[in-house]
PAZAPA-4460 file (N, C-alpha, C; in steps of 0.05 Angstrom, whole numbers, plus 32768, in hexadecimal, padded with zeros to 4 digits):
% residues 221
    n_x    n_y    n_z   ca_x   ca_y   ca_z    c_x    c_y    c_z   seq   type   mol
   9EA8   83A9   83BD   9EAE   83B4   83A3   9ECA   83AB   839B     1      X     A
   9ED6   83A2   8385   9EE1   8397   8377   9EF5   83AD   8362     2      X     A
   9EF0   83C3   836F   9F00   83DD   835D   9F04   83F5   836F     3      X     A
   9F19   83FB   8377   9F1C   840F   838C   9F33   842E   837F     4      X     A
   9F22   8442   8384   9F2C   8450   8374   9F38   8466   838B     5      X     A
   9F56   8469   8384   9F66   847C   839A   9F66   8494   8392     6      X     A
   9F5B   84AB   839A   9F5B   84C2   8386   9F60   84DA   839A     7      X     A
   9F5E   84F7   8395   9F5C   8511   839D   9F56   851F   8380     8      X     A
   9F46   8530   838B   9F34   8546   8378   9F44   8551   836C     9      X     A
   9F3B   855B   8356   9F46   8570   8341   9F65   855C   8338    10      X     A
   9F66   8544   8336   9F89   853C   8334   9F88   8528   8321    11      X     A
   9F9A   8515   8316   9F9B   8506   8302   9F8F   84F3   830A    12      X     A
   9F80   84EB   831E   9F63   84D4   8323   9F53   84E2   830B    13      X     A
   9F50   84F1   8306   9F32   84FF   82F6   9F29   84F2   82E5    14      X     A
   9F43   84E5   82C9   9F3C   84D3   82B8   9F2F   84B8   82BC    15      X     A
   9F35   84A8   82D2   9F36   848E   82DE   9F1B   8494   82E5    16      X     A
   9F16   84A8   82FC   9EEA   84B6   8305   9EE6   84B2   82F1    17      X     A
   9EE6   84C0   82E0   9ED8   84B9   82CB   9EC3   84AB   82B7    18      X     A
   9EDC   84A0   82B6   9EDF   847C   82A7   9ECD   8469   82BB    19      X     A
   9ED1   846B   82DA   9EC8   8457   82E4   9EA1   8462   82E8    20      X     A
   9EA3   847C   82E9   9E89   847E   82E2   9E77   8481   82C8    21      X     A
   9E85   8483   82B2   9E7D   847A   8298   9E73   8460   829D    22      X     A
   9E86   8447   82A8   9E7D   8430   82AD   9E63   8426   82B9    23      X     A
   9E63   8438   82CB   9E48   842F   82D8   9E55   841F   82EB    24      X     A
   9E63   840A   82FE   9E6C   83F4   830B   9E72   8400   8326    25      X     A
   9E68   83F0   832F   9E6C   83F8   8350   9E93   83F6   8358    26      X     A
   9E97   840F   836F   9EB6   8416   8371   9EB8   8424   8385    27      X     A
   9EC9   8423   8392   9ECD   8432   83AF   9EDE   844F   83A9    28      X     A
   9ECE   8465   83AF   9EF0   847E   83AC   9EF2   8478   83C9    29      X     A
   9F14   8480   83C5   9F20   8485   83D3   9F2D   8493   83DC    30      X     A
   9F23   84B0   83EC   9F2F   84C7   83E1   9F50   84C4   83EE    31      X     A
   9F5E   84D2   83E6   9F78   84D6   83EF   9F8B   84F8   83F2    32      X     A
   9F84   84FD   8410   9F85   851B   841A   9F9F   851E   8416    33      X     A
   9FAD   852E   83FC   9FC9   8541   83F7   9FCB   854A   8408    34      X     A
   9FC2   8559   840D   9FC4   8574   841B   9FD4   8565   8439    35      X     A
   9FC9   854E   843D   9FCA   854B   8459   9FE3   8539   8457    36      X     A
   9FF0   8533   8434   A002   8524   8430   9FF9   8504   8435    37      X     A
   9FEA   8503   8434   9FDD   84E8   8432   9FF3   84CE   8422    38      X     A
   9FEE   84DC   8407   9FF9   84CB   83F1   A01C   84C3   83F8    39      X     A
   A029   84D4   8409   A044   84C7   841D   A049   84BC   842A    40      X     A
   A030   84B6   8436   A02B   84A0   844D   A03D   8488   8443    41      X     A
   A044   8472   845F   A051   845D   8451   A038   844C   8448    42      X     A
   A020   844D   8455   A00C   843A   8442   A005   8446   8424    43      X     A
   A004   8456   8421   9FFE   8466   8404   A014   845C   83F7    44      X     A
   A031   845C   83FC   A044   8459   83F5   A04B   843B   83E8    45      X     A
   A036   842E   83F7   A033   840A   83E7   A02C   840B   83D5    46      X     A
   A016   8412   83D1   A009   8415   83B8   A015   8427   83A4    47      X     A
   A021   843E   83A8   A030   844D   8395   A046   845A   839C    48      X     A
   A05D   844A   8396   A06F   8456   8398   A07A   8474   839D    49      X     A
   A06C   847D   837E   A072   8494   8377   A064   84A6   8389    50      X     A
   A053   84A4   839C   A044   84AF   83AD   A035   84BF   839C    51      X     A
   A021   84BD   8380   A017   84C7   837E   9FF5   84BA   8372    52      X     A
   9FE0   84CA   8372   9FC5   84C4   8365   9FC6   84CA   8348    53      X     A
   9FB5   84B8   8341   9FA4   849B   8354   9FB4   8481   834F    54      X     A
   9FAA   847D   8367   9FAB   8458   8364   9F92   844D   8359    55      X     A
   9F8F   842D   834E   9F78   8427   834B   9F7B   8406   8359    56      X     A
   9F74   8401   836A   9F6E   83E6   8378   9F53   83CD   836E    57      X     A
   9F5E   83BD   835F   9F45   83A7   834F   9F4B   838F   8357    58      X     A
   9F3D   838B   8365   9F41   836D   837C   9F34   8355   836C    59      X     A
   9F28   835E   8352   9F1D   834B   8348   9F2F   833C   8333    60      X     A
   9F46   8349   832F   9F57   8349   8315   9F57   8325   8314    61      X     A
   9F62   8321   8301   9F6F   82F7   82FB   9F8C   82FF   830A    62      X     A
   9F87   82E9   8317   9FA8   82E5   832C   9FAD   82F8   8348    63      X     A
   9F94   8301   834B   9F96   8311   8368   9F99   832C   836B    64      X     A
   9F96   8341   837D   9F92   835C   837C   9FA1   8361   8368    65      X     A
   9F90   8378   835E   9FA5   8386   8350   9FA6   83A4   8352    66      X     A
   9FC3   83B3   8359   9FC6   83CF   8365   9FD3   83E3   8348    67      X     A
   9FC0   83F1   833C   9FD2   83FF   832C   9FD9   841C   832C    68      X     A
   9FEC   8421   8322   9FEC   8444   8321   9FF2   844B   8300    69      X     A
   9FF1   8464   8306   9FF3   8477   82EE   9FDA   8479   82DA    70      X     A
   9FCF   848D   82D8   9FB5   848D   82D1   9FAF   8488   82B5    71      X     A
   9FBD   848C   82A2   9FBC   8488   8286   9FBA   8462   828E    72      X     A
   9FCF   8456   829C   9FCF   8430   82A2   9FAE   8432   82AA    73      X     A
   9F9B   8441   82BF   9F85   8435   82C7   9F7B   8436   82B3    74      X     A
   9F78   8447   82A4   9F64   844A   8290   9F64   843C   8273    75      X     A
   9F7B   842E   8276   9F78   841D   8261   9F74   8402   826C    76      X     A
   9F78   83FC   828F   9F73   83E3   8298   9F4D   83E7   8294    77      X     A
   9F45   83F4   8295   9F25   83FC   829E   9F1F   83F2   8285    78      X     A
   9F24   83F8   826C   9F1F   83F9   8252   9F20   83E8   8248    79      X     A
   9F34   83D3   8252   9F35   83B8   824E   9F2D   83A4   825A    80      X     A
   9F20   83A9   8273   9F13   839D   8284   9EF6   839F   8282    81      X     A
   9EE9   83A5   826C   9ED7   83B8   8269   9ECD   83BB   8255    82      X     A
   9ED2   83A6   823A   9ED4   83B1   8222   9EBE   83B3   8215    83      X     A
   9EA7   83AD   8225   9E7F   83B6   8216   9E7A   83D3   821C    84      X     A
   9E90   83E0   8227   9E8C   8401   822A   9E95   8405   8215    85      X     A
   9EA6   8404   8205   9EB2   8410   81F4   9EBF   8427   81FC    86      X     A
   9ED2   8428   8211   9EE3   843F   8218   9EF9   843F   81FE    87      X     A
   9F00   8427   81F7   9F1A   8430   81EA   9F11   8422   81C6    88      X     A
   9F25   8426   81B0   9F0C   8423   8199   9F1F   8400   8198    89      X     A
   9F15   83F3   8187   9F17   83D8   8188   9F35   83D6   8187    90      X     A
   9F40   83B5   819A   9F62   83AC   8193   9F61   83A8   8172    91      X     A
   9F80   83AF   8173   9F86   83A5   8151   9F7E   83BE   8135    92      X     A
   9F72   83D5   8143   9F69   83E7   8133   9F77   83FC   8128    93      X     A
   9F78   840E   8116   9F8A   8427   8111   9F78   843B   812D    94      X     A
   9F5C   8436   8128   9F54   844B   813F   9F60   8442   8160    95      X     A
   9F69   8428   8167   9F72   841A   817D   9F8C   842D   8184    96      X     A
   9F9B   8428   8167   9FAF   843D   8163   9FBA   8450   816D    97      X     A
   9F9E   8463   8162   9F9F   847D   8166   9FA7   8484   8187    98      X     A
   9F8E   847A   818D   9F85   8478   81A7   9F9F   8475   81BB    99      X     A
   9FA7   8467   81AE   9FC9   8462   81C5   9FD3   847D   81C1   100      X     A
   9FD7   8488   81A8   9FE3   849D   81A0   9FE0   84B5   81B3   101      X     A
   9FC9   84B1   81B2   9FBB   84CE   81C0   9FBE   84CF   81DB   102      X     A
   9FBD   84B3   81EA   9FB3   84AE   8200   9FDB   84B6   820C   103      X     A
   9FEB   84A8   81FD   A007   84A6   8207   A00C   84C4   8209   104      X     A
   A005   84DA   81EB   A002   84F2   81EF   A008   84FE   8201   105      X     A
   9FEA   84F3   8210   9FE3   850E   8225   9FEC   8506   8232   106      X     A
   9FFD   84F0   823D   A009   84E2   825B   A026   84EC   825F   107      X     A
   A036   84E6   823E   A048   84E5   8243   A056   8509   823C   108      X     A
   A042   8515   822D   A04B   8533   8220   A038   8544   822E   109      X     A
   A027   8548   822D   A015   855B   8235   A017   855C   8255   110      X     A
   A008   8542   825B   A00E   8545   827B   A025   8549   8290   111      X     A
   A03E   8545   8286   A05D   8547   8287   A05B   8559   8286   112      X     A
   A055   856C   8269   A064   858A   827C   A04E   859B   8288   113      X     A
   A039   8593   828F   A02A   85A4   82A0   A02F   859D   82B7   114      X     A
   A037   8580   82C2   A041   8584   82D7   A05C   858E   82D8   115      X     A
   A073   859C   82C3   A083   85AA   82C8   A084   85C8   82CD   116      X     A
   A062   85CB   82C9   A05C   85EE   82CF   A050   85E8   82EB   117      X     A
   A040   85D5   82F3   A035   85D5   8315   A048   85CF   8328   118      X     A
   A061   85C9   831F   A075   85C1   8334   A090   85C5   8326   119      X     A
   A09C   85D8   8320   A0A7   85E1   8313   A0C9   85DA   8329   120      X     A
   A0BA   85D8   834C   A0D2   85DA   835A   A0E6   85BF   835A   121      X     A
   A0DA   85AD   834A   A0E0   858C   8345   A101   8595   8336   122      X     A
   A0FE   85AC   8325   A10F   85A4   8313   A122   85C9   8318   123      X     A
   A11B   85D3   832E   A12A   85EC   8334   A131   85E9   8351   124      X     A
   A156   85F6   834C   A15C   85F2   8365   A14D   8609   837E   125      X     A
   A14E   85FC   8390   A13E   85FF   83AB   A149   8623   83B0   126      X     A
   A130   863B   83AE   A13B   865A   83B0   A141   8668   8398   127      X     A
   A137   8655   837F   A13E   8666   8360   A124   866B   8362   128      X     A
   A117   867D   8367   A0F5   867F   8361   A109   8690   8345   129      X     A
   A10F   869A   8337   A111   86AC   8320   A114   868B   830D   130      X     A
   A120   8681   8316   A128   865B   82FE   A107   865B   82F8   131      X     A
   A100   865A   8316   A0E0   8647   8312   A0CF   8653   8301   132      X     A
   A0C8   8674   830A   A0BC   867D   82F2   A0C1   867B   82D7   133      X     A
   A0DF   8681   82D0   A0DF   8679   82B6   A0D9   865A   82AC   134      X     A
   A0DE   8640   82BA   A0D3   862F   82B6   A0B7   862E   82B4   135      X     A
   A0A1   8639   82C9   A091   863D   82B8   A081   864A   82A3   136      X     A
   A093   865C   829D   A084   8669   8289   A08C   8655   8270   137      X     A
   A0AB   864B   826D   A0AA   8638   8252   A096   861D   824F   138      X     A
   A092   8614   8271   A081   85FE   8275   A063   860B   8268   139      X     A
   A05A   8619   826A   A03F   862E   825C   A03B   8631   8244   140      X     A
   A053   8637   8236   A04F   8642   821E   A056   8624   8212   141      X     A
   A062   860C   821F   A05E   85F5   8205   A046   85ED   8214   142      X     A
   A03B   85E8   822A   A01F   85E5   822D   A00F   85F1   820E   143      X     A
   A010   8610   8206   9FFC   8616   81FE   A000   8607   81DD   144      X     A
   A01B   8603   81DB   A01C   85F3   81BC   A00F   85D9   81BC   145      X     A
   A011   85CC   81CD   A00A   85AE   81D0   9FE6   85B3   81D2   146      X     A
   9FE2   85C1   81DF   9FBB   85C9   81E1   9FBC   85D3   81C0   147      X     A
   9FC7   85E0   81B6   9FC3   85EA   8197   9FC1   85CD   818B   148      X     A
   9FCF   85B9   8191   9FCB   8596   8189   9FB5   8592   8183   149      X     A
   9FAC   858E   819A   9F8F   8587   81A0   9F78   8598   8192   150      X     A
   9F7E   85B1   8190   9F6C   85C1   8184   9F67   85BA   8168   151      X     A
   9F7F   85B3   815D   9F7F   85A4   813D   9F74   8595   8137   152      X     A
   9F76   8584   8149   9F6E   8564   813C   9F54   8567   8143   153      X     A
   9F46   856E   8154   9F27   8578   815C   9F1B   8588   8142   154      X     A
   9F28   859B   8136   9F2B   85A7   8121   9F1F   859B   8108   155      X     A
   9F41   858E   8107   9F42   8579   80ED   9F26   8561   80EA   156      X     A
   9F25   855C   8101   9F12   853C   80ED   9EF6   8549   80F2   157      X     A
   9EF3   8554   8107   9ED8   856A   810B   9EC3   8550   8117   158      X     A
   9ECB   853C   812F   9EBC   852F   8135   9EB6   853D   8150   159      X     A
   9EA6   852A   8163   9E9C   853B   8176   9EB7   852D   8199   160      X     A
   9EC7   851A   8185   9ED4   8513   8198   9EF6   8512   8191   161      X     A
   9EFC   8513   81A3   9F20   8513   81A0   9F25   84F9   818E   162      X     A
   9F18   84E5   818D   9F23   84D2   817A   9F17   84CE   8159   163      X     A
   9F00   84DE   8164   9EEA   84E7   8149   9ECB   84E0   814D   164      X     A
   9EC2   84D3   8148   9EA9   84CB   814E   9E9D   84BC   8168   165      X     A
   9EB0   84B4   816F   9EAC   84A5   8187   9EBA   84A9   819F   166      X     A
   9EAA   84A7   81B8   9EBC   84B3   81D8   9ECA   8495   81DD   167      X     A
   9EDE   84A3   81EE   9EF4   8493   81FA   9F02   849C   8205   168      X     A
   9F0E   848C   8219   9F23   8490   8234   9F2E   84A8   8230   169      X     A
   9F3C   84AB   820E   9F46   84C0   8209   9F43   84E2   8211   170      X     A
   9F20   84DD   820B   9F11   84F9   820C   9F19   84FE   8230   171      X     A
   9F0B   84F0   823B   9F0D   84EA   825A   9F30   8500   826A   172      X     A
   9F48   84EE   8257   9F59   84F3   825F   9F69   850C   8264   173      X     A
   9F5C   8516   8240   9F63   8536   8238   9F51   854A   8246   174      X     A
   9F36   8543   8246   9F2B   8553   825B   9F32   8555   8276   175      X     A
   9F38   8548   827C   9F57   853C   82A0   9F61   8565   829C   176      X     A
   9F7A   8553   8283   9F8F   8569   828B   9F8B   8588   827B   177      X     A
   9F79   8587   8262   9F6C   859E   8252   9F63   85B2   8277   178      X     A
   9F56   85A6   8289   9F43   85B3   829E   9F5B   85BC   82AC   179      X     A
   9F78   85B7   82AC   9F94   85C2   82BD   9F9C   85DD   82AD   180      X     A
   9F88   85E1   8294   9F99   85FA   828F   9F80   8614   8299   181      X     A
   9F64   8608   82B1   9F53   861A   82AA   9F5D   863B   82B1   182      X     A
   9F74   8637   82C5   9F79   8653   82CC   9F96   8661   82BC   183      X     A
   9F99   8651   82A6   9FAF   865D   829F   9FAB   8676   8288   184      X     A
   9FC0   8689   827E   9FB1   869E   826A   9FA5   869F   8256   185      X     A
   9FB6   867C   824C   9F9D   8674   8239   9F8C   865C   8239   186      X     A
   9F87   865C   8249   9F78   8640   824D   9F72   862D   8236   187      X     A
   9F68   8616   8233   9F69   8609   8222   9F3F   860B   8220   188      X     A
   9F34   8611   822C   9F14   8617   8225   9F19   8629   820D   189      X     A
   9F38   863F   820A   9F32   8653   8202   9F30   8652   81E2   190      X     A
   9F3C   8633   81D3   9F32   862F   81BB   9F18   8623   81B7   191      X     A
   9F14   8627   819F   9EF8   8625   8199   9EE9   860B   819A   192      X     A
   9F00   85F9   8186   9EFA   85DD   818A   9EFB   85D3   819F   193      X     A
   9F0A   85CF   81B1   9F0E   85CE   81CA   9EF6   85D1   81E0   194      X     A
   9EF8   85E8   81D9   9EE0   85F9   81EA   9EC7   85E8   81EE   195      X     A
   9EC0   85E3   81D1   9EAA   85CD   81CA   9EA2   85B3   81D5   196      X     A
   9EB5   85A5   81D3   9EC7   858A   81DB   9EC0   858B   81ED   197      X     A
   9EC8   8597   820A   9EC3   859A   8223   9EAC   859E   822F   198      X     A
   9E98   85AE   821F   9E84   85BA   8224   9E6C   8598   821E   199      X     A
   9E7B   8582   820E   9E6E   8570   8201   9E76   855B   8215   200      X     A
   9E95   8556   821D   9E9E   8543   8235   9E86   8551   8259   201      X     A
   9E85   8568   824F   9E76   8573   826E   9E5C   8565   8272   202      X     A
   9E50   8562   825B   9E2E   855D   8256   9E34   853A   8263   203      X     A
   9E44   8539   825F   9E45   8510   8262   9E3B   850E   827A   204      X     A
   9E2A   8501   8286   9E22   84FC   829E   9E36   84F0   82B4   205      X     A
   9E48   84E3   82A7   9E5F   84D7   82BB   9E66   84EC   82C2   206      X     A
   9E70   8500   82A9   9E85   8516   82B8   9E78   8524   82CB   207      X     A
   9E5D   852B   82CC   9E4D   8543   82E0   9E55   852A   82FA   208      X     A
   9E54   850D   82F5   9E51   84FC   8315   9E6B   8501   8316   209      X     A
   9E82   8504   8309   9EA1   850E   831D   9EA9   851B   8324   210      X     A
   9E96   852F   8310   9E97   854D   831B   9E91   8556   8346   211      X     A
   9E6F   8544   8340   9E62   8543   8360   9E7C   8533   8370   212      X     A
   9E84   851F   8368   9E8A   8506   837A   9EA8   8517   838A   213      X     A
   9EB9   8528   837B   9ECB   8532   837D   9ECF   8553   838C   214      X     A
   9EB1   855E   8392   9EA9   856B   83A7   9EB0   8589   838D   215      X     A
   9EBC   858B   8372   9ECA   859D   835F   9EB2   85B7   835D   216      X     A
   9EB2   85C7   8357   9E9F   85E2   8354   9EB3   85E9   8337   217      X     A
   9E9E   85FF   832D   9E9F   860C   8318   9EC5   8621   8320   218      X     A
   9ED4   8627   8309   9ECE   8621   82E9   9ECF   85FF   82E4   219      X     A
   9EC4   85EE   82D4   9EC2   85DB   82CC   9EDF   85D5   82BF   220      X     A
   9EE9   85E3   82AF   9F06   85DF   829A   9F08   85FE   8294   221      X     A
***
């Protein structure tokens, strides 16, 4: 197999599963045990620096392996490697556009500060548990503005997909990190549009195979 996918459950691999099972194309997971610190290893550590999931390994690439990280990069390498799926909407487009828009979005705003509420100790000194809580609770409450985003524009054009009429990487990605708020007070199922959305990314047959492939149980998001 010619696509090797480095992942752990419930984590920012989810988008990349996805996508590679939308595709249909044969791919190796790879799981990669946190817990056991896996991803610190010095071999994990080749492939990603940052010691974190996923990696995506494509041995087929032009010019020799190719090792990438950061999951918003796989999923637009997939999309472009790939372009009779129609993951992403055509180069050169306002909807192409968009799509960056949204996609940079969730990578660089949304997903940023939710990981500043799951790890709050990155950026509090070591024994402030009173810093950390309050960091997360501000990390929460712009969580819930940024999900009010999303609820809009789902809103506004009233299609059945985050970009409007048509699925893409996009949908994939927000359902990723929309499913990080399922235990929070207000979850993001808990708008309407939203709610919908999810309930419509669930039905996708890829997502029920990453759902299985990733060993995940109910709540779904």
């Amino acid at each position: 197999m010619s696509l090797q996918l480095h992942f752990a459950p419930s984590s920012a691999a989810m988008a990349p599963h996805i996508l590679l099972e939308e595709l249909g194309v044969p791919y190796e997971r790879v799981l990669v045990d946190t817990d056991a610190r896996a991803h610190k290893t010095p071999a994990y550590l080749k492939l990603n620096p940052n010691g974190l999931v996923p990696v995506l390994v494509d041995s087929a690439a032009p010019g020799g392996e190719l090792v990438l990280y950061e999951s918003a990069a796989i999923c637009l390498h997939l999309a472009d490697t790939h372009p009779h799926a129609k993951l992403m909407p055509a180069l050169g487009t306002p909807e192409r556009a968009h799509a960056y828009k949204w996609l940079m979005w969730l990578t660089n705003t949304l997903q940023a500060t939710l990981i500043v509420y799951f790890y709050p100790h990155r950026w509090v000194d070591e024994g402030n548990a009173s810093g950390v809580e309050r960091l997360k609770l501000h990390a929460r409450d712009r969580v819930d503005g940024l999900i009010d985003q999303l609820e809009a524009e789902l809103a506004r054009h009233g299609g059945p997909w985050l970009l409007g009429a048509e699925w893409s990487a996009v949908d994939a990605y927000a359902f990723m990190l929309c499913r990080w708020t399922r235990n929070f007070p207000r979850p993001a199922r808990a708008l309407p549009h939203i709610n919908a959305w999810q309930k419509r990314v669930l039905a996708r047959p890829a997502v029920q195979r990453m759902f299985a492939n990733e060993g995940l149980k109910e709540p779904w998001f």
